[in-house]
N, CA, C and O atoms as CSV, one atom per row, in Angstrom:
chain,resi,resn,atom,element,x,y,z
A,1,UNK,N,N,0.813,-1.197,0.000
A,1,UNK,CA,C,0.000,0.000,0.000
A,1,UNK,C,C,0.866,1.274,0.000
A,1,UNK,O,O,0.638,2.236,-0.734
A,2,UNK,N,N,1.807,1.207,0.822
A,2,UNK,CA,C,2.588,2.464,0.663
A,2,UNK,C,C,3.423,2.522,-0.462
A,2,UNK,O,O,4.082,3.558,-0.551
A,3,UNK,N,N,3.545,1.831,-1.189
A,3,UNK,CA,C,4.322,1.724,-2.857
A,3,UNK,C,C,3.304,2.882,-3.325
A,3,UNK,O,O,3.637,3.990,-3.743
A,4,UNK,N,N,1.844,2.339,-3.149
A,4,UNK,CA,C,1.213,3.030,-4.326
A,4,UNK,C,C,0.731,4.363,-4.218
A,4,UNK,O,O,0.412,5.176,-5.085
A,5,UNK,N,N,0.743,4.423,-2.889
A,5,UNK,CA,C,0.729,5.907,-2.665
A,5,UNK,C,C,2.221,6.738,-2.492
A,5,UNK,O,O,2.230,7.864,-1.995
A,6,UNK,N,N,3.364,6.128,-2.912
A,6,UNK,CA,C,4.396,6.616,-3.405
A,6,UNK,C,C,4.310,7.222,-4.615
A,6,UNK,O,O,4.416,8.382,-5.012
A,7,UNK,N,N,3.971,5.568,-5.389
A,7,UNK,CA,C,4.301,6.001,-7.049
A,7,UNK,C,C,2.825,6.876,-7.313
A,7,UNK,O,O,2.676,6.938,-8.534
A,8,UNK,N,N,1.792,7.508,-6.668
A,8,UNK,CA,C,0.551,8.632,-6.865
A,8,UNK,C,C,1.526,9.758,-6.985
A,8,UNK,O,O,1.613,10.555,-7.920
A,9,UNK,N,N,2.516,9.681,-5.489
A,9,UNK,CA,C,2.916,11.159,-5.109
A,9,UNK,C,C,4.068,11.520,-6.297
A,9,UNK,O,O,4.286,12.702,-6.563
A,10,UNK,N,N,4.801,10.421,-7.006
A,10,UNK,CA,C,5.834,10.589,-8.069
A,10,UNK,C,C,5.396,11.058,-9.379
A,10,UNK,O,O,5.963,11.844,-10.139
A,11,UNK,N,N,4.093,10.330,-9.534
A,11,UNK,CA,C,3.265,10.727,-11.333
A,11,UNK,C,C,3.025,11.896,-10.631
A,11,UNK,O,O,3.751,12.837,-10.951
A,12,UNK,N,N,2.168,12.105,-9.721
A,12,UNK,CA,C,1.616,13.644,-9.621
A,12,UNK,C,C,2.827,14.956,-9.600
A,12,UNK,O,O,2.587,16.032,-10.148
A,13,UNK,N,N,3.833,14.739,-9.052
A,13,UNK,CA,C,5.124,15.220,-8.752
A,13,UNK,C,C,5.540,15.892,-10.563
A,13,UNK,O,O,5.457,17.040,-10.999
A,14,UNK,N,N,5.937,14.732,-11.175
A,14,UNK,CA,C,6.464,14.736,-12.311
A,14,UNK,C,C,5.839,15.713,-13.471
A,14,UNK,O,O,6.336,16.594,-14.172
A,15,UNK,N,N,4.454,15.127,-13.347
A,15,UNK,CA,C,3.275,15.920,-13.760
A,15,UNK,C,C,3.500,17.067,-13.558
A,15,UNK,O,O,3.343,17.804,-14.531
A,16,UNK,N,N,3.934,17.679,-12.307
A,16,UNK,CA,C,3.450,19.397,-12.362
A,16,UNK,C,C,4.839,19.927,-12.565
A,16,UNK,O,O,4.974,20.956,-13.228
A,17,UNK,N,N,5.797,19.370,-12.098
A,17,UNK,CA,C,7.060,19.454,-12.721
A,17,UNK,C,C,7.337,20.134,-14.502
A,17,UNK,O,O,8.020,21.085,-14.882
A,18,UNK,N,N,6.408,19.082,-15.324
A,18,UNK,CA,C,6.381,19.162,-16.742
A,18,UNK,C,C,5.724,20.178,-17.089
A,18,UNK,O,O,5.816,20.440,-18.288
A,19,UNK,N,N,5.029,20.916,-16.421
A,19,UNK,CA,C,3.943,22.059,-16.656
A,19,UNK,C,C,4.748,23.401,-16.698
A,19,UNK,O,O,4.342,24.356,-17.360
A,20,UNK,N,N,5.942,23.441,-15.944
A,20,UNK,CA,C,6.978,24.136,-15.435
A,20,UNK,C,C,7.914,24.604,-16.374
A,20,UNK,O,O,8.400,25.729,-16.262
A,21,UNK,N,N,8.213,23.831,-17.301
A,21,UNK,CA,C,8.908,23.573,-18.771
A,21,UNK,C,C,8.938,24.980,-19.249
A,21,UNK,O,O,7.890,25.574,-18.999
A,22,UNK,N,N,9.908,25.733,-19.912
A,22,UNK,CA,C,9.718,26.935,-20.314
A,22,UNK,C,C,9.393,26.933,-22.015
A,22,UNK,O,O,8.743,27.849,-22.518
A,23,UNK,N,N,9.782,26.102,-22.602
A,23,UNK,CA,C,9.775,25.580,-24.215
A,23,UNK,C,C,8.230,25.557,-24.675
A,23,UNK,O,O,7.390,24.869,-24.095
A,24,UNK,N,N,8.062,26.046,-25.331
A,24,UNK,CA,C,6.553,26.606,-25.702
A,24,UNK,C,C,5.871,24.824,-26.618
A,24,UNK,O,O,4.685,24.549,-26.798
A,25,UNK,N,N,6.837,24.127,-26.933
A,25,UNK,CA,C,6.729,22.949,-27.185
A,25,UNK,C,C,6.777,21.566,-26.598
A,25,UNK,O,O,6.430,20.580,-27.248
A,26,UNK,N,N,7.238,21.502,-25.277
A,26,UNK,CA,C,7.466,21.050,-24.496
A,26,UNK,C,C,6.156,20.089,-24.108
A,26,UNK,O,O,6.353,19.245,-23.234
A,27,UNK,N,N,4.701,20.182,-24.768
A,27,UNK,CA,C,3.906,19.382,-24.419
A,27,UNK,C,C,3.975,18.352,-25.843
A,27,UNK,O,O,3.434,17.247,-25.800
A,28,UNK,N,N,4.648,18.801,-27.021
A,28,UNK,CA,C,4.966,17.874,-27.635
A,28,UNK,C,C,5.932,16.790,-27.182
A,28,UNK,O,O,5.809,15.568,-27.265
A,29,UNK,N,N,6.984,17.570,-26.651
A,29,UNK,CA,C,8.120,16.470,-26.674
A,29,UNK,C,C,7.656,15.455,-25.705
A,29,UNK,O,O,8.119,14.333,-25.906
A,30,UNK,N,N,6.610,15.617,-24.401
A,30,UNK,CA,C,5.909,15.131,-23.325
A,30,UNK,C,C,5.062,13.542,-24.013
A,30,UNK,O,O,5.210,12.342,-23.779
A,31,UNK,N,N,4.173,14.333,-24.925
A,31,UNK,CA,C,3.508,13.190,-25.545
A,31,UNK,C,C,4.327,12.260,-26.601
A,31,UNK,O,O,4.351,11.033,-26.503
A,32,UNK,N,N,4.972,12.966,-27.587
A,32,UNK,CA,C,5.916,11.573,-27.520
A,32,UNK,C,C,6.740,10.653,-26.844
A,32,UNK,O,O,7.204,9.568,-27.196
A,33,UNK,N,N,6.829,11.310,-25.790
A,33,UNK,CA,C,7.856,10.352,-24.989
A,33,UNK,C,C,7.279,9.723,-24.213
A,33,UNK,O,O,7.998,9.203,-23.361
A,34,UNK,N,N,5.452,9.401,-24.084
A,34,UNK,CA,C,4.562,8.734,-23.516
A,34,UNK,C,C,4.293,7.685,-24.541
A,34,UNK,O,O,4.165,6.516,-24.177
A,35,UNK,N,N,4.181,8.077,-26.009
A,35,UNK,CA,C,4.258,6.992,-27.065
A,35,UNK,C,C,5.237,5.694,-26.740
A,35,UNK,O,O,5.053,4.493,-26.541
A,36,UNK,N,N,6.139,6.399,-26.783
A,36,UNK,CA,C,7.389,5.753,-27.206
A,36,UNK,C,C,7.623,4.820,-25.434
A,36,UNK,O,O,8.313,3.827,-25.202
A,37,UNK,N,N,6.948,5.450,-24.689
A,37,UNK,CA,C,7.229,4.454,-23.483
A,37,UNK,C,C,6.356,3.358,-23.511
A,37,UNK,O,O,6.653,2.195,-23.239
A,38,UNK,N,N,5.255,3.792,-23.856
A,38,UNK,CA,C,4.383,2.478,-24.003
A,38,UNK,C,C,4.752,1.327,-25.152
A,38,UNK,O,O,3.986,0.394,-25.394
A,39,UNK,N,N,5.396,1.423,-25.491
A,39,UNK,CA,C,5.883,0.437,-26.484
A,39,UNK,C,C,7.500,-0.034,-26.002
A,39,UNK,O,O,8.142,-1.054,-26.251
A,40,UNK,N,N,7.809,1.108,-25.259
A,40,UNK,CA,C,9.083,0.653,-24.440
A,40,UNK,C,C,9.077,-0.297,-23.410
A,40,UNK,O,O,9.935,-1.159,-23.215
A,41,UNK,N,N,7.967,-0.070,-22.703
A,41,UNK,CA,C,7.245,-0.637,-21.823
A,41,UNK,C,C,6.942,-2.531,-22.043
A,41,UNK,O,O,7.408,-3.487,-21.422
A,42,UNK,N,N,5.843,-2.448,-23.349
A,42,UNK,CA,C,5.616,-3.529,-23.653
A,42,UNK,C,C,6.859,-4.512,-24.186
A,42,UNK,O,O,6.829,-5.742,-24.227
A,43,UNK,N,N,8.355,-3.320,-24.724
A,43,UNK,CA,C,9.297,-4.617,-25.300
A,43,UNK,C,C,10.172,-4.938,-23.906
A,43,UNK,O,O,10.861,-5.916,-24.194
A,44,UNK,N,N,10.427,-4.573,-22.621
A,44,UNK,CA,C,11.259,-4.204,-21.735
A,44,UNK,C,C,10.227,-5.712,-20.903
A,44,UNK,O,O,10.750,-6.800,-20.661
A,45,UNK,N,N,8.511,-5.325,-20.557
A,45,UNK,CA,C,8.222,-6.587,-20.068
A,45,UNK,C,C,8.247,-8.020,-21.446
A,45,UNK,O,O,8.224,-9.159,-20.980
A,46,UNK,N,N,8.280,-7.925,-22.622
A,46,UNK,CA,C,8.783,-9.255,-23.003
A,46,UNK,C,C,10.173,-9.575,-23.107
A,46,UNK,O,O,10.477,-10.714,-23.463
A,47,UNK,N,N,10.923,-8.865,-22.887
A,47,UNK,CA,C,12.509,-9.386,-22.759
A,47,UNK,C,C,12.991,-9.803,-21.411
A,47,UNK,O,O,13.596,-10.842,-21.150
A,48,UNK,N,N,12.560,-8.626,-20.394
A,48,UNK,CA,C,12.905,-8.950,-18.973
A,48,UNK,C,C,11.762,-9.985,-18.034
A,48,UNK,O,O,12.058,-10.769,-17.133
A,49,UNK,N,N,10.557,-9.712,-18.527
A,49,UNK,CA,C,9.449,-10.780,-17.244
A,49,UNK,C,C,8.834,-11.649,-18.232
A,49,UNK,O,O,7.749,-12.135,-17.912
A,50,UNK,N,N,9.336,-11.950,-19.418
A,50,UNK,CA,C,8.289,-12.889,-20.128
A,50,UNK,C,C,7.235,-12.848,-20.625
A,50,UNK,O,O,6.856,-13.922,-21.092
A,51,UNK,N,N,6.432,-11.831,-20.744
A,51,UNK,CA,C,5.229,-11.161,-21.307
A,51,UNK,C,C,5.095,-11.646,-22.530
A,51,UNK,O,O,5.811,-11.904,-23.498
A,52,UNK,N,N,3.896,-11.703,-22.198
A,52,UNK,CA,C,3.563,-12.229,-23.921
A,52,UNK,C,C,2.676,-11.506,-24.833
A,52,UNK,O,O,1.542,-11.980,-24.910
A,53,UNK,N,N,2.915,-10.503,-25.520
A,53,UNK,CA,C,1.819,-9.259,-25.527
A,53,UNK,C,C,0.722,-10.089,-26.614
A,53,UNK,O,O,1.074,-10.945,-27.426
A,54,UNK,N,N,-0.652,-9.608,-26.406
A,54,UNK,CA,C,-1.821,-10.210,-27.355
A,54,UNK,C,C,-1.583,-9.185,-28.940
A,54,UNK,O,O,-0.773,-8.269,-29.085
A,55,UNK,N,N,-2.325,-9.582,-29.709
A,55,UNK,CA,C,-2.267,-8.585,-31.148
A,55,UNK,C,C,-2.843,-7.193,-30.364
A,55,UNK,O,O,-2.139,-6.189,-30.475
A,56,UNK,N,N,-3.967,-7.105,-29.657
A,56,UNK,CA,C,-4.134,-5.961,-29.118
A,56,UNK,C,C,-3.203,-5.035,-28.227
A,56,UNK,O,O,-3.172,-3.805,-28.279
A,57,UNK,N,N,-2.432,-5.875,-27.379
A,57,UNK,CA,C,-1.053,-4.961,-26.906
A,57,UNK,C,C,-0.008,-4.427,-28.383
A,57,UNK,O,O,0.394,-3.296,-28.653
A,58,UNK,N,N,0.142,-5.379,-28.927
A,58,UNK,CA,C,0.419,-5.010,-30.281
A,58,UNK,C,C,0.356,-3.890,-31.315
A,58,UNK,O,O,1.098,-2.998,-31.727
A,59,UNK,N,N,-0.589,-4.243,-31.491
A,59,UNK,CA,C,-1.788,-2.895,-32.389
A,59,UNK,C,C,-1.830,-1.784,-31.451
A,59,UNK,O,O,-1.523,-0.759,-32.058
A,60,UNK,N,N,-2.108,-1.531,-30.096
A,60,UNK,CA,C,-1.797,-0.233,-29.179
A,60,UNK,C,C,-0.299,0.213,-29.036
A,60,UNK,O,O,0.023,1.372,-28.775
A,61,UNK,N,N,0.518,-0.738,-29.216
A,61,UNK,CA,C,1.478,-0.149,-29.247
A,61,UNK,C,C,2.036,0.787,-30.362
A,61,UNK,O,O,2.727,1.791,-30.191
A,62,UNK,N,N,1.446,0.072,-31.947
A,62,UNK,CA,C,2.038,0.462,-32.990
A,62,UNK,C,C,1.011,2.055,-33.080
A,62,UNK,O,O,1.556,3.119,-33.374
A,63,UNK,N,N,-0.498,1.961,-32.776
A,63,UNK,CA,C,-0.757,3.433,-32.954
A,63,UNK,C,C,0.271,4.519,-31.710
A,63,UNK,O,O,0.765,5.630,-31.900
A,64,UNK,N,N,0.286,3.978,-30.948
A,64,UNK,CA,C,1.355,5.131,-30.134
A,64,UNK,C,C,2.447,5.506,-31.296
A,64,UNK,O,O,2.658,6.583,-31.854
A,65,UNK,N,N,2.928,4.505,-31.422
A,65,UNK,CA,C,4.338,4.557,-32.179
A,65,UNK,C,C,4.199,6.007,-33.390
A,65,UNK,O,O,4.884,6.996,-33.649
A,66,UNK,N,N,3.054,5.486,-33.824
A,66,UNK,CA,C,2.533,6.319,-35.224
A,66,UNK,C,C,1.766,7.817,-34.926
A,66,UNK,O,O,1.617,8.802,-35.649
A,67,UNK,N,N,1.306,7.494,-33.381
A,67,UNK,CA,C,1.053,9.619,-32.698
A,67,UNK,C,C,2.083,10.107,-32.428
A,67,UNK,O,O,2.156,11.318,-32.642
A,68,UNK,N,N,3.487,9.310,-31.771
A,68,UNK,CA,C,4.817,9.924,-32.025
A,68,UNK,C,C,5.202,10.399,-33.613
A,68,UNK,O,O,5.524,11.531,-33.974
A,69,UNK,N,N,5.106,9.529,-34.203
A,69,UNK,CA,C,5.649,10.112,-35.554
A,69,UNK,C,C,4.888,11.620,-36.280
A,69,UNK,O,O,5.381,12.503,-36.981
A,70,UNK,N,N,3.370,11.401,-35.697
A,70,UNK,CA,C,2.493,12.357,-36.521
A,70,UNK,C,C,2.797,13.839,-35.560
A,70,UNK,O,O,2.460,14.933,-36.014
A,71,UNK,N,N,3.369,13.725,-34.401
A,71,UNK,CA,C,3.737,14.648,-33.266
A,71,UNK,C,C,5.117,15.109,-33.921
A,71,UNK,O,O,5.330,16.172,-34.503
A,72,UNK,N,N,6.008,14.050,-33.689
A,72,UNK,CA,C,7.181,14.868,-34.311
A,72,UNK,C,C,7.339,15.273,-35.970
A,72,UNK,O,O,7.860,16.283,-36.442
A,73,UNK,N,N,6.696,14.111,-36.690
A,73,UNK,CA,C,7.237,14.728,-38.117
A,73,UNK,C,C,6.437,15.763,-38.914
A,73,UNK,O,O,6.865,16.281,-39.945
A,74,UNK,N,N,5.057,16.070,-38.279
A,74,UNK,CA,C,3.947,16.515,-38.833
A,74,UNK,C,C,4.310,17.851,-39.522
A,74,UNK,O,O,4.825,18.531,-38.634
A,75,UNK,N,N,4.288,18.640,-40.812
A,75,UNK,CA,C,4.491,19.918,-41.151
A,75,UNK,C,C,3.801,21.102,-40.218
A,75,UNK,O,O,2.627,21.112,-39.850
A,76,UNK,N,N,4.547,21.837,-40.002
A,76,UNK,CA,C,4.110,23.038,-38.818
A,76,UNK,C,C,4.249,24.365,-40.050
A,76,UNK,O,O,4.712,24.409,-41.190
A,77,UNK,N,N,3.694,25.200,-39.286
A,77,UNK,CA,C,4.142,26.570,-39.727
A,77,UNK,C,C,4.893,27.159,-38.664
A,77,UNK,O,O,4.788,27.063,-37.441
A,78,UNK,N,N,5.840,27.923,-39.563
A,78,UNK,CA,C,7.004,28.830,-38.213
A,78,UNK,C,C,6.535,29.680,-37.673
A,78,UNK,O,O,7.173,30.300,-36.823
């Protein structure tokens, strides 16, 4: 029990931390790097604990993969 009201006080922590960011872009670089963990995530538990991801862990992983790409590569105006 006290783990999880650790790891509350760490997301919430981190969270307002990121809000703090002075980079007017900085909620981009945020959401890709939530993409890219969830798929980090899913290859880190099948290499290290044996996980066996379903086509649906799968398929969620690859649209993350592909809101990172549409986040970072997307044409902007300056």
């Amino acid at each position: 029990m006290v783990w999880i009201g650790a790891g509350i006080i760490a997301l919430g922590l981190y969270g307002f931390v990121a809000t703090l960011q002075p980079d007017a872009n900085f909620g981009r670089i945020l959401a890709a790097y939530g993409g890219v963990f969830v798929a980090g995530s899913l290859a880190w538990g099948m290499a290290l604990d044996g996980f066996k991801p379903d086509r649906w862990d799968i398929a969620g992983a690859l649209v993350c993969l592909v809101g990172v790409a549409i986040i970072m590569y997307a044409p902007r105006d300056a």
